[in-house]
Backbone as a printed PyTorch tensor [residue, N CA C, xyz], in Angstrom:
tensor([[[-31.9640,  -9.8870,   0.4290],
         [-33.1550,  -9.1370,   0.7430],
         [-33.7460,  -8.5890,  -0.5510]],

        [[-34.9920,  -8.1820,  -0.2640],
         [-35.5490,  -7.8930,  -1.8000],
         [-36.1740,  -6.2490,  -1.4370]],

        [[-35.8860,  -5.5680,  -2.3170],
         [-36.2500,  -4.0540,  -2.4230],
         [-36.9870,  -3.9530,  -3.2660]],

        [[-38.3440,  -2.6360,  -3.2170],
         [-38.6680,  -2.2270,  -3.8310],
         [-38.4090,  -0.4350,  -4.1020]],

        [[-37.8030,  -0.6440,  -5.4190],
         [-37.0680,   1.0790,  -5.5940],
         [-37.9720,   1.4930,  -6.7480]],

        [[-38.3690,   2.5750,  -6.3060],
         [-39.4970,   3.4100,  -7.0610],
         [-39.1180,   4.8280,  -7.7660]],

        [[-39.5240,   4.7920,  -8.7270],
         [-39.2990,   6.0210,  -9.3030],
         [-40.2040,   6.8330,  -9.4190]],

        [[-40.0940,   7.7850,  -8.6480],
         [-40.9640,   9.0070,  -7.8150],
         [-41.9100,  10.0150,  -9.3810]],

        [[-42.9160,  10.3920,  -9.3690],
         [-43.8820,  10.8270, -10.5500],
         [-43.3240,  12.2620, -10.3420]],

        [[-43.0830,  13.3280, -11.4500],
         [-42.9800,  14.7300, -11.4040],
         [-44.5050,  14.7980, -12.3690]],

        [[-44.5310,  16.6440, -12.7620],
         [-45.4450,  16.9390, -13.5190],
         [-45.5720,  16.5120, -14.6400]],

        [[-44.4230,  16.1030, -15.6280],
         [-44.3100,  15.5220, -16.9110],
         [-44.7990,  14.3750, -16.9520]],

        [[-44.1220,  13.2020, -16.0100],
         [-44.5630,  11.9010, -16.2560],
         [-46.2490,  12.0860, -15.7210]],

        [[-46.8410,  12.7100, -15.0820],
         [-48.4060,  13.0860, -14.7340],
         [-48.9210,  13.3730, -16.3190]],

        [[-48.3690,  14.2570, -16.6400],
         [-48.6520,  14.5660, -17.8030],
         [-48.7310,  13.6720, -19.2620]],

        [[-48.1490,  12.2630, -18.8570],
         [-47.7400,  11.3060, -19.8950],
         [-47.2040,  11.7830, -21.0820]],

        [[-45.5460,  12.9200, -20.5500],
         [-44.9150,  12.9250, -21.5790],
         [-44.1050,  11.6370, -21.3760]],

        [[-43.5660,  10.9910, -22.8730],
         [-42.7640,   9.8150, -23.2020],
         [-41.3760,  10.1320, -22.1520]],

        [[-40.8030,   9.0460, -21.9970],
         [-38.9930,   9.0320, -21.9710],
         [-38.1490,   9.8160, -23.3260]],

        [[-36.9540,  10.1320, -23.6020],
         [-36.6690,  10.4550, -24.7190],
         [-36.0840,   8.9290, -25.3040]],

        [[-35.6880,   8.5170, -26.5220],
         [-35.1110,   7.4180, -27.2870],
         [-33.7910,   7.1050, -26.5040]],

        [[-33.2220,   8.4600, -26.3530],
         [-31.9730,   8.7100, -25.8780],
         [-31.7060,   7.4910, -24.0710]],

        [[-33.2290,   8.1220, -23.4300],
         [-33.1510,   7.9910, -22.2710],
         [-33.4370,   6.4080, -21.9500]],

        [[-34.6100,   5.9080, -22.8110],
         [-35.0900,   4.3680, -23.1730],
         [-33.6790,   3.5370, -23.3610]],

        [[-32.9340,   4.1200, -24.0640],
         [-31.2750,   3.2770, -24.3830],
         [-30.5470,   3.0770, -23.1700]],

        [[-30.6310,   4.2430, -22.3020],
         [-29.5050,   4.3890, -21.2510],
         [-30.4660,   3.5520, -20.3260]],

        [[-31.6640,   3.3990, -19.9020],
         [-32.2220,   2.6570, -19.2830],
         [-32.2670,   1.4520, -19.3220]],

        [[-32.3560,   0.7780, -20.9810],
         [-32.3410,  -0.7790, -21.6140],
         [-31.1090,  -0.8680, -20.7510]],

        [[-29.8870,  -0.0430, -20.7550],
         [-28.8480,  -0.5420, -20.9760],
         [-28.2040,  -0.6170, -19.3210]],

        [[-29.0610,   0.4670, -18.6800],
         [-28.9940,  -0.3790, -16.9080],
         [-29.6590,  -1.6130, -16.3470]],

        [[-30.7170,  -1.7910, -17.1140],
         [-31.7470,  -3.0450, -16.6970],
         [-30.6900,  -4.3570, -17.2750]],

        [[-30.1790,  -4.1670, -18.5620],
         [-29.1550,  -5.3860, -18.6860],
         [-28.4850,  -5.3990, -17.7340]],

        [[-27.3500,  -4.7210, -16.9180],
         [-26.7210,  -4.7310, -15.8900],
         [-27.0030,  -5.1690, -14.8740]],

        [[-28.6140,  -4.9870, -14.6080],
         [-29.0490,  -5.6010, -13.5020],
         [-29.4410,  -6.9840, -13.4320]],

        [[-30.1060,  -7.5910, -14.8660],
         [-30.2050,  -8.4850, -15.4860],
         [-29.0350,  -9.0690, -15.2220]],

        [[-27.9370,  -8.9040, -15.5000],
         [-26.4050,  -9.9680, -15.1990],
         [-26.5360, -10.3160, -14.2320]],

        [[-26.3800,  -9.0420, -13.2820],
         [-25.8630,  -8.9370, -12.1100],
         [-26.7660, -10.0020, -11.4170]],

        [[-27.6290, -10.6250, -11.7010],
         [-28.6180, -11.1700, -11.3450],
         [-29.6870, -10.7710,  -9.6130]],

        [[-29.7630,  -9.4150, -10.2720],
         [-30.6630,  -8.2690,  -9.4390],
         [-31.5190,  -8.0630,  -9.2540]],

        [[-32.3930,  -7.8670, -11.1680],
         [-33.4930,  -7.2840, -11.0980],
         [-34.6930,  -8.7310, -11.3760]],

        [[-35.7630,  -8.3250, -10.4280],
         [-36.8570,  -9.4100, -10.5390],
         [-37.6110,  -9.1880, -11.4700]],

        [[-37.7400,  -7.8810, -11.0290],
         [-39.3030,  -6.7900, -12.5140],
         [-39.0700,  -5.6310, -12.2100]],

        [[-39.7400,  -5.0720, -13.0220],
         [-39.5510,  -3.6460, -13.6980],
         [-40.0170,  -2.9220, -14.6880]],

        [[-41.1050,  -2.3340, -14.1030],
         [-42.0040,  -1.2680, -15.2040],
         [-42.0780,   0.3720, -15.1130]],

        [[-42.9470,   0.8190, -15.9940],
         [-43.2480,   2.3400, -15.7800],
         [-44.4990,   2.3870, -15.9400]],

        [[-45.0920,   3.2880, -15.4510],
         [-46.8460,   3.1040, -14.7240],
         [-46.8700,   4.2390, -15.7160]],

        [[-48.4150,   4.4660, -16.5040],
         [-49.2620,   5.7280, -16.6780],
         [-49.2170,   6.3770, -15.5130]],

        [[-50.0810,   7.6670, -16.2680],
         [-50.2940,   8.9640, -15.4670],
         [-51.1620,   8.2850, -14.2290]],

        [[-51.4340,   8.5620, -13.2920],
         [-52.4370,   8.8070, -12.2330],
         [-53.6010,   9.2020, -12.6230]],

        [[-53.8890,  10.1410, -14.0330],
         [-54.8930,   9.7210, -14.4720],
         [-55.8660,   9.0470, -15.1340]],

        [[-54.7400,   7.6320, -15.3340],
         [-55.4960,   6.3670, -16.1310],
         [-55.7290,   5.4590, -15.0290]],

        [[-55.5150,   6.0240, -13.8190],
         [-55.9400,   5.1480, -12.2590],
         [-56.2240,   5.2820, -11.3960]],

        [[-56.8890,   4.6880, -10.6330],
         [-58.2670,   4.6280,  -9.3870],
         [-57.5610,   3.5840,  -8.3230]],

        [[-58.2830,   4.4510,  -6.8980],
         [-58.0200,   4.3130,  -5.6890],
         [-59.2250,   3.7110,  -4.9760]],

        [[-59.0710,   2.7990,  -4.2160],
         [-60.3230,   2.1240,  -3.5800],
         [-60.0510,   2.6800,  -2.7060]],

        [[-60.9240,   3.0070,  -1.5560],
         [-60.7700,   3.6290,  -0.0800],
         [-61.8990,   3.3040,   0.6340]],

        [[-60.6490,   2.6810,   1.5190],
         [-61.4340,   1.8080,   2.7570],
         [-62.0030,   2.5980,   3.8310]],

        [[-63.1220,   2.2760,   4.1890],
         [-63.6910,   2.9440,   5.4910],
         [-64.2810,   1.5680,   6.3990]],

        [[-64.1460,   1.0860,   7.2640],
         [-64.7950,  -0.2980,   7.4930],
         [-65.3300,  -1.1440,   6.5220]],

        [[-66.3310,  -1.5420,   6.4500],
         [-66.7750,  -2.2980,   5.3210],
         [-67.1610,  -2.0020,   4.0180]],

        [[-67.0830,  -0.0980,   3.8840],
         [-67.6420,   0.4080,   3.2460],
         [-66.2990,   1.0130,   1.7420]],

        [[-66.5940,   0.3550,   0.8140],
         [-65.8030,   0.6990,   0.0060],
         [-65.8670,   2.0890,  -1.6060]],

        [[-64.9580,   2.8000,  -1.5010],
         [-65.3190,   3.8700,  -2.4670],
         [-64.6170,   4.0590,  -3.3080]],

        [[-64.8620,   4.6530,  -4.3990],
         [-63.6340,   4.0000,  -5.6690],
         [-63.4550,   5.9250,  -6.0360]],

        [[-62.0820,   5.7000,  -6.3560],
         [-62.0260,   7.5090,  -6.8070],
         [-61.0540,   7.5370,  -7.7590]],

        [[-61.2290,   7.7040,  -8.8790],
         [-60.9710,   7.9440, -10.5850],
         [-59.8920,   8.9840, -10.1520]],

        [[-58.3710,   8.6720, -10.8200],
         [-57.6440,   9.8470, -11.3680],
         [-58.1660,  10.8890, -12.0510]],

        [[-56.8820,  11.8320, -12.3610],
         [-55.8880,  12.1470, -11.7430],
         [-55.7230,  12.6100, -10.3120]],

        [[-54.6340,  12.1080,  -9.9000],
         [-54.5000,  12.3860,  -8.3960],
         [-53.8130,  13.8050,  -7.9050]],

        [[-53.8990,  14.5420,  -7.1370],
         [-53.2660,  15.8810,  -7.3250],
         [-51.6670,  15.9480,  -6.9350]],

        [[-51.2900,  15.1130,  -5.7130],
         [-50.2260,  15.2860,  -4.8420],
         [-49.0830,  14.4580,  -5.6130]],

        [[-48.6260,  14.9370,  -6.3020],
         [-47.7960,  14.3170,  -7.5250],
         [-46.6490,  13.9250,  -7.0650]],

        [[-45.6030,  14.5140,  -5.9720],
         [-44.6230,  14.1930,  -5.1000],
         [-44.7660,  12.8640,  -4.1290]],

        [[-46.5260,  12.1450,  -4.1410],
         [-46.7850,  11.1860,  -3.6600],
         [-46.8710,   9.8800,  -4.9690]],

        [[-46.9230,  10.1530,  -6.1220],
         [-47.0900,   9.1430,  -6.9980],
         [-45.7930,   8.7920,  -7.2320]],

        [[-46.3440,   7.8750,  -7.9560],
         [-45.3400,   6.5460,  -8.8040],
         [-45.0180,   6.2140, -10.2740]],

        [[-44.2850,   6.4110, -10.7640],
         [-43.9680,   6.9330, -12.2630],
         [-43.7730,   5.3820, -12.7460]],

        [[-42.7970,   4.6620, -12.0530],
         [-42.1910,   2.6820, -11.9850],
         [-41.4510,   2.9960, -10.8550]],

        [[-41.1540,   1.4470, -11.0420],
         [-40.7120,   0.7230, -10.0690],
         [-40.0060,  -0.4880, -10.8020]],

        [[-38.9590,  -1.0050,  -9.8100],
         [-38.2110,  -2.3060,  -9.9640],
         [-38.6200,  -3.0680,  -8.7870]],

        [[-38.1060,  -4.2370,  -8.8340],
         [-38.2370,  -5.1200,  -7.7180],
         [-37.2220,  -5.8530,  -8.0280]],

        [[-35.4120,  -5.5950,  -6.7580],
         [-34.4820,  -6.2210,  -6.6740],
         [-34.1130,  -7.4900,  -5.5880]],

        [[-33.4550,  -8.1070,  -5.9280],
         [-32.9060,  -9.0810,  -5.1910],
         [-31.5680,  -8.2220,  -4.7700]],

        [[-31.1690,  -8.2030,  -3.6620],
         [-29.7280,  -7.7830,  -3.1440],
         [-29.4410,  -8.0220,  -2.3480]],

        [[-28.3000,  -7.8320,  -1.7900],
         [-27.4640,  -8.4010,  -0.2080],
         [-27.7420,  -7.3700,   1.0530]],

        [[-27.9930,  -6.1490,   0.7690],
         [-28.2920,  -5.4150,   1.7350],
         [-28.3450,  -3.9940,   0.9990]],

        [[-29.2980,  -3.3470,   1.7730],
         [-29.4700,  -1.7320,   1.4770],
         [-28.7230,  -1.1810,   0.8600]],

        [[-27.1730,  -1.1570,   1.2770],
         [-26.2430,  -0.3680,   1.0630],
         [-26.0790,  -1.0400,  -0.7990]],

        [[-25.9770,  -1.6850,  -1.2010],
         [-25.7400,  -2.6330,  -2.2910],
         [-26.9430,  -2.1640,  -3.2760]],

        [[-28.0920,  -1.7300,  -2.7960],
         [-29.1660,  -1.2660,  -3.4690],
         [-28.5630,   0.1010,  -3.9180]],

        [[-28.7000,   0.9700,  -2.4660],
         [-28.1920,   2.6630,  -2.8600],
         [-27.4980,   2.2540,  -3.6330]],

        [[-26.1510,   1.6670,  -3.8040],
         [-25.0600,   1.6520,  -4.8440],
         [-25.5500,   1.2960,  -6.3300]],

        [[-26.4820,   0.4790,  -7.0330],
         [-27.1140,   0.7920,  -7.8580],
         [-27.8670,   1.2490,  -7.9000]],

        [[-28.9160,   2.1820,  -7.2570],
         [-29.8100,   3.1810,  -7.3820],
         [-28.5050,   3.8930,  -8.2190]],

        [[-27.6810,   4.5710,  -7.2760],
         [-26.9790,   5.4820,  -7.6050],
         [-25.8160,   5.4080,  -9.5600]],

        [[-26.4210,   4.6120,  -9.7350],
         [-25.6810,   3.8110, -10.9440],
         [-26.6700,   4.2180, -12.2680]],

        [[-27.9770,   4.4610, -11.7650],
         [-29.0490,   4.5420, -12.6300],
         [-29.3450,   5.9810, -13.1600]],

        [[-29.3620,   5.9430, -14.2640],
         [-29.7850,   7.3030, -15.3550],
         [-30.8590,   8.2000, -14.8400]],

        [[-30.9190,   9.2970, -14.7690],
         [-31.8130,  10.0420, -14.1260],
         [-32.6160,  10.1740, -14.7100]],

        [[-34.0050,   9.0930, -14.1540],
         [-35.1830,   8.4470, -14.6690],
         [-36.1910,   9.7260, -15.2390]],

        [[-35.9980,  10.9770, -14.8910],
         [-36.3940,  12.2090, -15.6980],
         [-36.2110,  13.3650, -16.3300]],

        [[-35.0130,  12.9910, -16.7250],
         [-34.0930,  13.6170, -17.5900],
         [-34.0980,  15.4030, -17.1230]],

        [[-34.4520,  15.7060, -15.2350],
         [-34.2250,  16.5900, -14.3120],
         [-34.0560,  16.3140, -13.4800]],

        [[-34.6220,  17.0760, -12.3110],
         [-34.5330,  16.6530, -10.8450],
         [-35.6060,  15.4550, -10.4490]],

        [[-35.4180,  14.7310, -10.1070],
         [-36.3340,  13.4700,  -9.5960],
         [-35.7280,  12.6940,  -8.3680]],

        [[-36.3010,  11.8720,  -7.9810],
         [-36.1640,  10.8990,  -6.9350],
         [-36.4050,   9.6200,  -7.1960]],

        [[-35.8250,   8.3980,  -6.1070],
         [-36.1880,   7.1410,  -6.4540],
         [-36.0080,   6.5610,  -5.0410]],

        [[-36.9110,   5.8490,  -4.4840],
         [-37.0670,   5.9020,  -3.4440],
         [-37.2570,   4.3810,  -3.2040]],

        [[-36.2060,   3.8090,  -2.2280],
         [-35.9070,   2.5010,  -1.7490],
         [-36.4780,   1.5770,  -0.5660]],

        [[-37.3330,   1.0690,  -0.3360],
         [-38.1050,   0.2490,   0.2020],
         [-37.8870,  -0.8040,   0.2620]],

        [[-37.8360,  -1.5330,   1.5090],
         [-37.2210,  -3.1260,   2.1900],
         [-38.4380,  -3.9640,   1.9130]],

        [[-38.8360,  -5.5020,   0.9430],
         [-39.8510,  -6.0220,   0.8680],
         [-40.0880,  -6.7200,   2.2380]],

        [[-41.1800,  -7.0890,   2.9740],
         [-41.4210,  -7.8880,   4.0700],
         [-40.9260,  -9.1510,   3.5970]],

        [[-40.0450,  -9.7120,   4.6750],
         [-39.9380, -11.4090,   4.2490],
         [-40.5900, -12.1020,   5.2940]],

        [[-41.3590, -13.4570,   5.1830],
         [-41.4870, -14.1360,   5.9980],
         [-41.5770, -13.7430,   6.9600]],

        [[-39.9510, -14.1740,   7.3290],
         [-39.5250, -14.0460,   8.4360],
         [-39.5380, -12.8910,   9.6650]],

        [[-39.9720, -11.4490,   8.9700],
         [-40.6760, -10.7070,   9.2410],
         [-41.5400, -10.6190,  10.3200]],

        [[-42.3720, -11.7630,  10.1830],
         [-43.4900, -11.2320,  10.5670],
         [-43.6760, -12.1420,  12.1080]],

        [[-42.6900, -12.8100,  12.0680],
         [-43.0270, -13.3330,  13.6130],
         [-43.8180, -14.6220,  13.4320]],

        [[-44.3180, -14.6880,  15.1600],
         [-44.7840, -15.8420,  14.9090],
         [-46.6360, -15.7560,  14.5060]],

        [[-46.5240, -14.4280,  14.4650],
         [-48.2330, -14.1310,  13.4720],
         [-48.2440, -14.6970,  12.2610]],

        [[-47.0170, -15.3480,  11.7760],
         [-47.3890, -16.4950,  10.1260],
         [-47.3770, -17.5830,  10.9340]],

        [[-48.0280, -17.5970,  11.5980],
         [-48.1740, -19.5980,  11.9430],
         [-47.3580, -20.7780,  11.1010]],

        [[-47.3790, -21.5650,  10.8460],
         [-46.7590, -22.6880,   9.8890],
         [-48.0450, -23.0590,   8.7300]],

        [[-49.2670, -22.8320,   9.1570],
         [-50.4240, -22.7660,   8.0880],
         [-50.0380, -21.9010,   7.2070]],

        [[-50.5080, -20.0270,   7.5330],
         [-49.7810, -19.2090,   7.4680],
         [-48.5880, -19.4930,   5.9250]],

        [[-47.3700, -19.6780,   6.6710],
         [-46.0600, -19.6770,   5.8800],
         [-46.5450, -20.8940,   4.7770]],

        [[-47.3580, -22.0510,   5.1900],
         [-47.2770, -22.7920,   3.7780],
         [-48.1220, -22.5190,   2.5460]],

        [[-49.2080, -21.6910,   3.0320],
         [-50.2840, -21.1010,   2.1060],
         [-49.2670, -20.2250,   1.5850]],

        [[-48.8100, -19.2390,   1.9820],
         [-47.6800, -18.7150,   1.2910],
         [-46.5490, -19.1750,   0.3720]],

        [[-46.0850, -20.4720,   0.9980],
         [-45.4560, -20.8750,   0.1610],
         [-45.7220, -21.5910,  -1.1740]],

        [[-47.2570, -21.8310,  -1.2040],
         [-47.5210, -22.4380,  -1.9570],
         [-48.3280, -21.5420,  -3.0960]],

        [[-48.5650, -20.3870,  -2.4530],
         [-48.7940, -19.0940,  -3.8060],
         [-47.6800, -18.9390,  -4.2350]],

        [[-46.5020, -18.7220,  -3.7530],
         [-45.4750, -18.3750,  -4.3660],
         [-45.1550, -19.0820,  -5.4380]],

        [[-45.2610, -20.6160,  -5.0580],
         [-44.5850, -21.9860,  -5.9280],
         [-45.9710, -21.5220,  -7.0180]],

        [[-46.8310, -21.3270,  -7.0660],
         [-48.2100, -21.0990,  -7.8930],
         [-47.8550, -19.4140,  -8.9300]],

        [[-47.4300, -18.6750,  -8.3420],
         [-46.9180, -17.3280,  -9.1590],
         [-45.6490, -18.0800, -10.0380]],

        [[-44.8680, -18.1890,  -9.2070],
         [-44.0730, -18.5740, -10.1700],
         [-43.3660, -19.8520, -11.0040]],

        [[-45.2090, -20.5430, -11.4580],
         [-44.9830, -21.3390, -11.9230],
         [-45.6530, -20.6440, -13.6660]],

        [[-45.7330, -19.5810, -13.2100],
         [-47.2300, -19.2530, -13.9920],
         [-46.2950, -18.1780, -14.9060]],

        [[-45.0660, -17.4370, -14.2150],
         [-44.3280, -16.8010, -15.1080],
         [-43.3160, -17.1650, -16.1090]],

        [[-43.3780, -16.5580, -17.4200],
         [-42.5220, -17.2660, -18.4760],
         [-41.1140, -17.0350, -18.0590]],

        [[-40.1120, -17.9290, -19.4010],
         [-39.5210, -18.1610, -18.3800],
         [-38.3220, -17.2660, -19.3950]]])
């Protein structure tokens, strides 16, 4: 199954203070782990909320709204995107990982939709258009 585990925004990372050197090391040095383990898919750290904009949908009518965002306990600091065997296997490296803000923070674990998911609302059209973005993404990533 594939997770997406997020690392929850406090006031600092809003603030676009850095990681420390200290903290960048202990991090390189979990992403190798995950890297072996053959875990991690991707994995970044996002700017503040105020280098980014929200489209908001109303029917057809679309509105664009410029950071910073206020509700900071709702943002997103990064994120990974794992391959794993099940939830429990995730928590267990969540729980493995350096405390992404060198205080109190969160990181918050999310099941990706597969396919299979979705019933028979992916038709077989559906699933091959899909399959064939996929084969198209990742033909396109280095390697």
């Amino acid at each position: 199954m594939r997770v997406m585990v997020i690392v929850k925004a406090n006031a600092d990372s809003e603030a676009g203070v850095m990681p420390s050197e200290a903290l960048l090391t202990e991090m390189g040095a979990f992403n190798e782990e995950l890297v072996r383990a053959g875990i991690m898919l991707a994995g970044e750290g996002l700017h503040p909320s105020s280098k980014g904009t929200r489209v908001h949908f109303s029917g057809d009518t679309r509105g664009v709204i410029d950071g910073p965002f206020t509700e900071t306990k709702e943002l997103i600091a990064g994120f990974w995107l794992w391959q794993v065997k099940s939830m429990d296997e995730a928590i267990e490296w969540v729980k493995r990982c350096p405390n992404p803000m060198e205080e109190e923070s969160v990181i918050e674990i999310r099941p990706v939709f597969e396919s299979d998911d979705f019933g028979e609302a992916l038709t077989p059209e559906l699933r091959e258009q899909e399959d064939r973005l996929r084969s198209q993404v990742a033909a396109r990533e280095p390697s």
